[in-house]
Phi, psi and omega in degrees: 000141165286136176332110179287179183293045199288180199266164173201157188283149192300159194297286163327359177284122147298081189288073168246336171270138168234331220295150179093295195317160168217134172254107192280131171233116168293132194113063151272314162105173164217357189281316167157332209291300230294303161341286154330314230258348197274301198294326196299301174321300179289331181274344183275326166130335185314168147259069183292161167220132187247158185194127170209103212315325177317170155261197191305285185326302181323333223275348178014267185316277200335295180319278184338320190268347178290347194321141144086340201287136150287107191222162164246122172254135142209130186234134181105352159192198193274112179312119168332161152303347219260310217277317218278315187303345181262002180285130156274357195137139238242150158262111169252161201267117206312347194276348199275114184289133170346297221249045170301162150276359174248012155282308182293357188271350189267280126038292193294310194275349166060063133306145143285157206221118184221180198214165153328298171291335219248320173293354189277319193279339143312322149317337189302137158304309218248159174295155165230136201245085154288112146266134150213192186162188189259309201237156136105039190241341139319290166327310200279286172339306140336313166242030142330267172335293288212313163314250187325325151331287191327335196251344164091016163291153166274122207243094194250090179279152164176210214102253198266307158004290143144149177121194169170153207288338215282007158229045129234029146345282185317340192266353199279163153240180210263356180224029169252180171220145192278150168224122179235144183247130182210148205260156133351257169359290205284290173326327154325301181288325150241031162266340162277347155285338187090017201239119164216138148358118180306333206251142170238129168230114164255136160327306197153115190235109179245167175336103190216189176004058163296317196306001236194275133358316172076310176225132190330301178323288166345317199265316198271011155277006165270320187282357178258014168289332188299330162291355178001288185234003180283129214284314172239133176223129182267092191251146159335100183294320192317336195270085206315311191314295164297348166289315215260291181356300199304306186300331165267340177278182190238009157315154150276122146298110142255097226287148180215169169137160166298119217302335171280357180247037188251135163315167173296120203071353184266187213232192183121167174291112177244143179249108169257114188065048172050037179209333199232127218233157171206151172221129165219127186233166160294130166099331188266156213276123162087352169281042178229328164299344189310106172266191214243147181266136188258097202295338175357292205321303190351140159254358178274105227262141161100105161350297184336307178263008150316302177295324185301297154356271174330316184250003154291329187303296186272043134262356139307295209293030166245026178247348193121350203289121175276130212289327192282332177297298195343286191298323167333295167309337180242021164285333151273038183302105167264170186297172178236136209320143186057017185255085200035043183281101167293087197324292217202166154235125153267097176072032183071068179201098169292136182241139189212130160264103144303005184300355154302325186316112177243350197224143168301291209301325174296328184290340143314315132354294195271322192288316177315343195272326194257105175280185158104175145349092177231138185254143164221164189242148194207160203153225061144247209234115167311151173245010195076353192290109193326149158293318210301340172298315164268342150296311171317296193291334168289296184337310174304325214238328181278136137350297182197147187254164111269115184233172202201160170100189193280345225257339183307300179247048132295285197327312195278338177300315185320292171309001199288311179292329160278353176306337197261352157257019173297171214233013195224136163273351176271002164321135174218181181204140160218158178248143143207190181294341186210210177270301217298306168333295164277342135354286191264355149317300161320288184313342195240344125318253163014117195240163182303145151124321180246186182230152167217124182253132169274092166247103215252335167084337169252185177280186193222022182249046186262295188287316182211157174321324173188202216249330185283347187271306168341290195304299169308289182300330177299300154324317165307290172340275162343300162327271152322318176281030241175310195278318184279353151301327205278000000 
């Protein structure tokens, strides 16, 4: 659903006198902002109270680092009315959905309402580099960091990332820079404050949390919180959602993409024959001499992080950064856990973990990264997201599908009707109950030579907790399946 008008503390709030206030935080969590946003709270002088439906057990690691702490818990359910009314203003966690009850009693009772982010980024000293997009917004955060290093700043990342800053804040100066990932969710929370990012960059914003959102419109107005305030914005050109951005901010928009989707003369970060990169913009010094960087080196597989590269690279250089140095830092880049990680070649046969893959447009995505033969395994807890973008890419690009989960037989009636347009006459498919299952369907179909990628394309809570426990057992497997080869 979209985020309502809630009361929020003035744009100018400083968290810095905290002593005394009491602060309700929703939310803790096990990813780090709720946490973070709790140690911060309690080491600053508040008086807190945490409320989280989990229990205890969930809540394990979290718990733990509060030990010995003055905190209030109540866990296992939805903080009362009576907890939201003793509150001076409240931290809710961006995972916490909008029409909760103690959000809507914080509405009634015209509480201010803050998140993990939206206090961090009030602290900040320094200019900051925001990323989102639906897929690759991690990567890009990566190799951000990694950009800007080049110029020999000191370079600090978080957000979505998972952890959080807010108690190191202090340690920051006023000429290092932030990098931030930042979700839907979090956008929210700070585009209705007016608080964004000096530098802006999105990735790509395609179908993702309806389930959360309700309507693409919905979502991808969250994700265009990210121009708030931004002094410069790097969009995608191929991307209409980011084409409609453009039209409203009030940023210099500068354009990235593959050399084909720029109109004639028109200026921007270009990717040419998916390898060889140039940013030529109006106004910049020297730019009809600008040569072109030979993206080859990347160690990160797939045109996809080409592009990402392209646009951290040209978002350095609105920190001082020279685009050839920029892109230079980051060609030994390795993927980051669950991000195409080639696990293991067993008997010549690469197994690649994709277990971040939550939305069907990424798993298109990925299969574009691998020629050759591909087995691919799919799955998990529908989000609402049209398919058909990832049928087609199965059809296209796969070998052979395995699909599994709650989501496995819509998908396979569906593919059903399409085996007769494979471009392969040994195309298959099959559904089963779970990952193991399909799994060892893969493993045993796959000949040297090919690959079988876990991209599951859906969330991952029909089954399993988050995407890393999934990820982790698709390794185990792999693992086991390696021992018994061997």
């Amino acid at each position: 659903m979209t985020a309502p008008l809630l009361p929020r503390l003035p744009r100018d709030f400083r968290p810095l006198d905290l002593r005394g206030q009491r602060v309700l935080v929703l939310g803790l969590g096990t990813f780090g902002g709720g946490l973070g946003a709790a140690l911060h709270l309690v080491r600053e002088g508040a008086s807190v109270t945490i409320a989280d439906k989990r229990g205890a057990a969930d809540l394990a690691p979290s718990l733990a680092a509060l030990e010995g702490m003055k905190v209030r818990f109540c866990l296992g359910a939805h903080a009362s009315d009576d907890e939201v009314a003793a509150a001076d203003w409240i931290v809710a966690s961006p995972a916490v959905p909008w029409d909760v009850p103690p959000l809507r009693a914080a509405a009634r009772l015209k509480k201010p309402v803050e998140s993990e982010i939206t206090l961090l980024v009030r602290l900040l000293p320094c200019r900051w580099l925001g990323i989102t997009g639906t897929n690759g917004k991690s990567t890009t955060t990566m190799l951000a960091m990694r950009t800007l290093a080049a110029a020999g700043r000191r370079v600090v990342g978080g957000g979505n990332l998972g952890g959080s800053l807010l108690d190191h804040w202090r340690d920051l100066a006023a000429d290092d820079a932030v990098v931030l990932e930042l979700s839907s969710f979090q956008l929210e929370h700070l585009g209705e404050i007016g608080l964004g990012p000096d530098v802006a960059v999105v990735t790509n914003v395609t179908h993702d949390h309806l389930d959360r959102h309700g309507t693409f419109a919905a979502y991808a107005e969250a994700k265009r919180q990210i121009l708030t305030r931004a002094e410069v914005a790097v969009l995608p050109r191929a991307d209409p959602t980011a084409r409609e951005f453009a039209l409203t901010t009030r940023a210099q928009v500068v354009w990235y993409g593959e050399e084909g989707a720029f109109g004639r003369d028109e200026r921007g970060a270009k990717l040419r024959d998916e390898r060889f990169a140039r940013l030529d913009l109006d106004g910049e010094p020297d730019q009809e001499s600008a040569p072109e960087v030979d993206f080859e080196p990347l160690a990160l597989r797939g045109v996809h992080n080409r592009l990402n590269l392209l646009a951290a690279a040209t978002a350095a250089t609105r920190f001082a950064v020279p685009f050839a140095a920029a892109a230079t830092a980051g060609f030994a880049a390795k993927p980051l856990a669950r991000r195409l990680n080639e696990v293991a070649r067993v008997g010549e046969v690469l197994f690649v973990d994709d277990s971040v893959s939550t939305s069907p447009p990424a798993v298109a995505v990925a299969l574009r990264a691998y020629s050759g033969a591909t087995h691919l395994i799919a799955g998990g807890y529908d989000k609402g997201i049209d398919p058909e973008p990832l049928l087609d890419a199965m059809v296209r690009n796969c070998r052979s599908v395995y699909l599994y989960g709650a989501v496995g037989p819509a998908l396979a009636k569906r593919l059903e009707g399409r085996r007769s347009g494979a471009s392969r006459a040994d195309f298959r498919h099959a559904c089963f109950p779970d990952l193991p299952a399909a799994f060892a369907a893969a493993a045993a179909a796959a000949s040297g030579g090919e690959t079988v990628l876990y991209s599951p394309g859906y969330a991952s809570y029909d089954q399993f907790r988050n995407f890393t426990e999934r990820g982790d057992l698709f390794c185990a497997l792999v693992a086991d399946h390696a021992r018994r080869r061997a």
